[in-house]
C-alpha positions as CSV (number, residue, x, y, z in Angstrom):
1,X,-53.4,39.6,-24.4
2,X,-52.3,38.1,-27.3
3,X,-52.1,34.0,-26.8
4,X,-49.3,31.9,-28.4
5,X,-50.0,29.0,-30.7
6,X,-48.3,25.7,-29.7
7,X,-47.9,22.9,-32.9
8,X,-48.1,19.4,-32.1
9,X,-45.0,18.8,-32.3
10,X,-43.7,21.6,-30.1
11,X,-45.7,20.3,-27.5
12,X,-44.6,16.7,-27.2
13,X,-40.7,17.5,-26.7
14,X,-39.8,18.7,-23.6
15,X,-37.4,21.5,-23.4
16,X,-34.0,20.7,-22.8
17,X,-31.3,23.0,-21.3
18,X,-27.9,22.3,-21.5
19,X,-25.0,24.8,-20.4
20,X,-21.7,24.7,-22.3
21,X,-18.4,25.1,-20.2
22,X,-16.2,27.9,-21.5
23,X,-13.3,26.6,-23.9
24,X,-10.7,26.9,-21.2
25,X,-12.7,24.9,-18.9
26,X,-12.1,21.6,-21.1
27,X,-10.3,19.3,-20.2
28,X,-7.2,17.3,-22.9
29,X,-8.3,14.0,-23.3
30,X,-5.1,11.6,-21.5
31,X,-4.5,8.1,-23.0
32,X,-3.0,5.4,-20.4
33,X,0.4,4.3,-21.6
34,X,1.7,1.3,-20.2
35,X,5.6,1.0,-19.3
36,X,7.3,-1.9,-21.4
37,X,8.2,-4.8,-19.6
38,X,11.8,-5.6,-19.6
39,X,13.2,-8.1,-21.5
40,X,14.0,-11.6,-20.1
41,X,18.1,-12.1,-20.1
42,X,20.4,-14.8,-20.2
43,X,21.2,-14.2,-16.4
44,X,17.5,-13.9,-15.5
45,X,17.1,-17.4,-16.8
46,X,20.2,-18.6,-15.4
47,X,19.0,-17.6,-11.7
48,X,16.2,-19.3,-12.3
49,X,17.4,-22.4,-14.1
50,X,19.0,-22.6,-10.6
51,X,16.3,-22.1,-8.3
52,X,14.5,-24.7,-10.0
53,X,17.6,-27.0,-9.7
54,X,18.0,-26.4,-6.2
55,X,14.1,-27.2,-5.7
56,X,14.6,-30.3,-7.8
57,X,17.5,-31.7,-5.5
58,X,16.2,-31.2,-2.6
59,X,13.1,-33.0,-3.8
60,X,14.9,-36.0,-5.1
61,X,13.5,-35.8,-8.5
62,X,15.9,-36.2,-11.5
63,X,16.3,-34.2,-14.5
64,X,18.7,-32.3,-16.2
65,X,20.3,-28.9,-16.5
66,X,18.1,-28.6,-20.0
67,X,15.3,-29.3,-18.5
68,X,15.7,-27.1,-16.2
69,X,16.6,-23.9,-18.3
70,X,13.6,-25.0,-20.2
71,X,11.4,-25.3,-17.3
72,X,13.6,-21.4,-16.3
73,X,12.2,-19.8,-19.5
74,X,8.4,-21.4,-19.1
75,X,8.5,-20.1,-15.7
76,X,9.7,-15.7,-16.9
77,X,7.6,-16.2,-20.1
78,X,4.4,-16.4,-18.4
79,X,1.9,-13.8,-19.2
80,X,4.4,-11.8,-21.0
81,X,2.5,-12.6,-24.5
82,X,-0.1,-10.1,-24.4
């Protein structure tokens, strides 16, 4: 029986088996596409130039319709800039 002779090397890596999938069996790669928000219009910031209107009366607090169209765009704008 003839004996096999192992190098050094050989002998310190361990074997490693690795299977392959067959080419059909890979999968397309899918990137995540986010929807773009909507733009902010002159009539969302109207509405909500008036809700903040109708919260500052009933609270009692002064202001002005430029404040509070300001206050409106502050309000959609939020998190939008990323």
């Amino acid at each position: 029986m003839a004996t096999k002779k192992v190098t050094p090397a050989a002998a310190k890596e361990p074997v490693k088996k690795t299977t392959e999938k067959p080419a059909a069996a890979k999968t397309a790669k899918t990137t995540k596409t986010t929807a773009a928000k909507p733009a902010i219009t002159e009539e969302d910031i109207r509405k909500k130039a008036e809700e903040i209107y109708q919260a500052r009366v009933a609270a009692g607090t002064e202001g002005t319709p430029e404040g509070d169209w300001i206050a409106a765009e502050k309000a959609l704008n939020v998190g939008r800039k990323k």
